[in-house]
C-alpha positions in Angstrom: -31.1 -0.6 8.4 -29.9 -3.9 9.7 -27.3 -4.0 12.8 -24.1 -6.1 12.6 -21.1 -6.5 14.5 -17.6 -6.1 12.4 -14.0 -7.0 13.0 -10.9 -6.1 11.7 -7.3 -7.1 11.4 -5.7 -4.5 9.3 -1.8 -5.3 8.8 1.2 -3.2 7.1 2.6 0.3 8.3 -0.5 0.8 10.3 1.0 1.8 13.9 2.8 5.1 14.5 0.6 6.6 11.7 -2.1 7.6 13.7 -4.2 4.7 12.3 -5.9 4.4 15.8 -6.9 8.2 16.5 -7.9 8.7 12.8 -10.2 5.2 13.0 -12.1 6.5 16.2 -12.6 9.9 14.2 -14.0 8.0 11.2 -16.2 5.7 13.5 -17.6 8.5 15.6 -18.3 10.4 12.3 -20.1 7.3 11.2 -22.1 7.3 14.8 -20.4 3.5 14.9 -19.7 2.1 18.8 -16.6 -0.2 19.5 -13.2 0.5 19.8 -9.5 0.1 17.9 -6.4 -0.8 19.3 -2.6 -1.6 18.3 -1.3 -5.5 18.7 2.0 -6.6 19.7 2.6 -8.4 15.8 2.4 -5.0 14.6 -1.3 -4.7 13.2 -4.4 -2.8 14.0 -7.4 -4.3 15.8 -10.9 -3.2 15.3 -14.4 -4.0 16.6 -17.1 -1.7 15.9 -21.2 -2.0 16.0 -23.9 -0.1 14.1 -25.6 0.3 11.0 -24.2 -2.5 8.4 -24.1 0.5 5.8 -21.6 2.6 7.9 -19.9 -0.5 9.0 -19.0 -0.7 5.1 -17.7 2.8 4.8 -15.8 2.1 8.0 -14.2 -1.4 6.2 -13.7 0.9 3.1 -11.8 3.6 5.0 -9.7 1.1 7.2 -8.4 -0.4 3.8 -6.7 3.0 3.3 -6.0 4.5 6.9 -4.8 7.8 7.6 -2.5 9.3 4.8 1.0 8.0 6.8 -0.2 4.5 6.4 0.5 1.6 4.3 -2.0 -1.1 4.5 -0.8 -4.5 2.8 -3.6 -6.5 4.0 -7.0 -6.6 5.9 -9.4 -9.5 7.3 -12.6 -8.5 8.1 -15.5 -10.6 9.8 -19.1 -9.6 9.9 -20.6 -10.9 13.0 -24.0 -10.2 14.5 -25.2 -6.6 16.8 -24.6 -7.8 20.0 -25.1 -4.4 21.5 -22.7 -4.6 23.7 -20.3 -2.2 22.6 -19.8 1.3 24.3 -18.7 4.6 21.9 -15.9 4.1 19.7 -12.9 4.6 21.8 -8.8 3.8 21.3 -7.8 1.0 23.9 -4.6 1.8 25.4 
């Protein structure tokens, strides 16, 4: 499987949803590293590293969030594995 880097911009109803906490359970299911955190405009950030395949899944789960969220748009940018990143975690 090839390694990329992805990152994501995920705007709408997206904090106070538990958008973070449910994106580090989906990326740790999907044995992804990185991290996710909220931005003062109101969106969610996301960088994450691993297998492009579960990278996908992860882009196809972040366009839906947890079950409290309204997602209205998403930018994504594939970069490549740096291998830098450390276990998905929420940045505070």
């Amino acid at each position: 499987m090839d390694k990329k880097r992805l990152h994501l911009q995920v705007y709408g109803r997206v904090q106070g949803v538990f958008f973070r906490g449910s994106t580090r359970d989906e990326a740790r299911r999907l044995m992804l590293r990185g991290w996710v955190r909220n931005v003062a405009d109101g969106s969610v950030e996301v960088l994450a590293e691993g297998d492009e395949e579960d990278l996908g899944q992860l882009l196809s789960w972040c366009r839906r969030g947890p079950p409290a969220a309204d997602v209205t748009r998403l930018e994504s940018t594939w970069q490549p594995w740096q291998g830098t990143l450390e276990p998905f975690s929420v940045c505070y």
